[in-house]
C-alpha positions as CSV (number, residue, x, y, z in Angstrom):
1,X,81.3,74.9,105.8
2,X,84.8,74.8,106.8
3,X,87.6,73.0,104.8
4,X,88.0,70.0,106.4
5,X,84.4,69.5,105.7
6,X,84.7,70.2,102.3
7,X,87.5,68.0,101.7
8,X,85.4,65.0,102.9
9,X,82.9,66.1,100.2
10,X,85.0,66.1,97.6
11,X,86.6,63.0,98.8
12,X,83.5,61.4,98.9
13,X,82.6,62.4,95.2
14,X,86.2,61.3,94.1
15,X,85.9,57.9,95.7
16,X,81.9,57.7,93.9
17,X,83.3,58.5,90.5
18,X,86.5,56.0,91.0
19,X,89.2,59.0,91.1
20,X,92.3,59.6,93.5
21,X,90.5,62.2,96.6
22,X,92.1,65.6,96.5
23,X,95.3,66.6,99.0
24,X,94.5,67.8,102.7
25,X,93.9,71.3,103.1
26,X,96.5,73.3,103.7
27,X,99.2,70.4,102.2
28,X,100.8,73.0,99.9
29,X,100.2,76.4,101.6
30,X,104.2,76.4,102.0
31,X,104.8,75.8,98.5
32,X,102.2,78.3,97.5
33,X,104.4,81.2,100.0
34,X,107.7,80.5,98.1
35,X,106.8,80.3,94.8
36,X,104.7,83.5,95.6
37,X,108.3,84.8,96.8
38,X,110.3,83.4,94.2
39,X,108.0,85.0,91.8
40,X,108.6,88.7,93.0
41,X,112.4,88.5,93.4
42,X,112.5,87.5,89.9
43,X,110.6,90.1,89.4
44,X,112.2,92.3,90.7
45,X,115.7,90.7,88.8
46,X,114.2,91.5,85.6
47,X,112.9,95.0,86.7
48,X,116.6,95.7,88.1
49,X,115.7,96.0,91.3
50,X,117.3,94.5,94.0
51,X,115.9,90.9,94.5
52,X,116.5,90.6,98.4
53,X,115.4,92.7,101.3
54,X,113.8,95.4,99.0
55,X,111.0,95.9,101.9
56,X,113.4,96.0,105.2
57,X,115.8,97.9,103.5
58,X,113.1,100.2,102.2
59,X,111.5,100.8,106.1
60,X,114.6,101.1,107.6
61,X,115.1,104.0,105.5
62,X,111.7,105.7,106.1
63,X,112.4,105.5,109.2
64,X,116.3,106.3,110.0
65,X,115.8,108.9,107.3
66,X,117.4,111.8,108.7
67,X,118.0,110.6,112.7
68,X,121.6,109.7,111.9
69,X,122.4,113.2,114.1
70,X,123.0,113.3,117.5
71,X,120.1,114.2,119.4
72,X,119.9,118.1,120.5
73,X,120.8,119.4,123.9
74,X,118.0,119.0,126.2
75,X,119.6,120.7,129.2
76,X,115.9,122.2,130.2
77,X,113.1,120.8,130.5
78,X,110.3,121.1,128.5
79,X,107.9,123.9,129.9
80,X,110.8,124.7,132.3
81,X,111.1,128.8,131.9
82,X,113.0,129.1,135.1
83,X,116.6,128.2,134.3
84,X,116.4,130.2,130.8
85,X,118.4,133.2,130.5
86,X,115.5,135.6,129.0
């Protein structure tokens, strides 16, 4: 049973018992993702972390950790033997 089906159940049952049907399936799934959000950033506010960004800011650093360098000389090619000087 999907939900739309089970929404014209429970509609059905609220209209035979005289009460107001339930809201459409997926009415309040955007209200439900920010509070969800609001929720961990205040969180994270009271655990004194930083409240915005925390997982960006945290992959960007996993993975720009240590390529801040320039990149090394590859004047050879890889597998190349010829053009070394042993």
């Amino acid at each position: 049973m999907d939900a739309i089906q089970q929404h014209m159940i429970d509609s059905y049952r609220a209209a035979q018992h005289g009460e107001l049907p339930p809201p459409l399936p997926g009415r309040h799934d955007w209200a439900v993702v920010r509070d969800v959000r609001d929720r961990r950033r205040f969180d994270a506010v009271t655990a004194g972390l930083p409240a915005r960004r925390r997982r960006r800011t945290a992959l960007r650093e996993l993975f720009t950790h240590g390529h801040h360098s320039t990149p090394p000389d590859n004047s050879t090619p890889p597998g190349d033997s010829s053009r070394s000087g042993a």
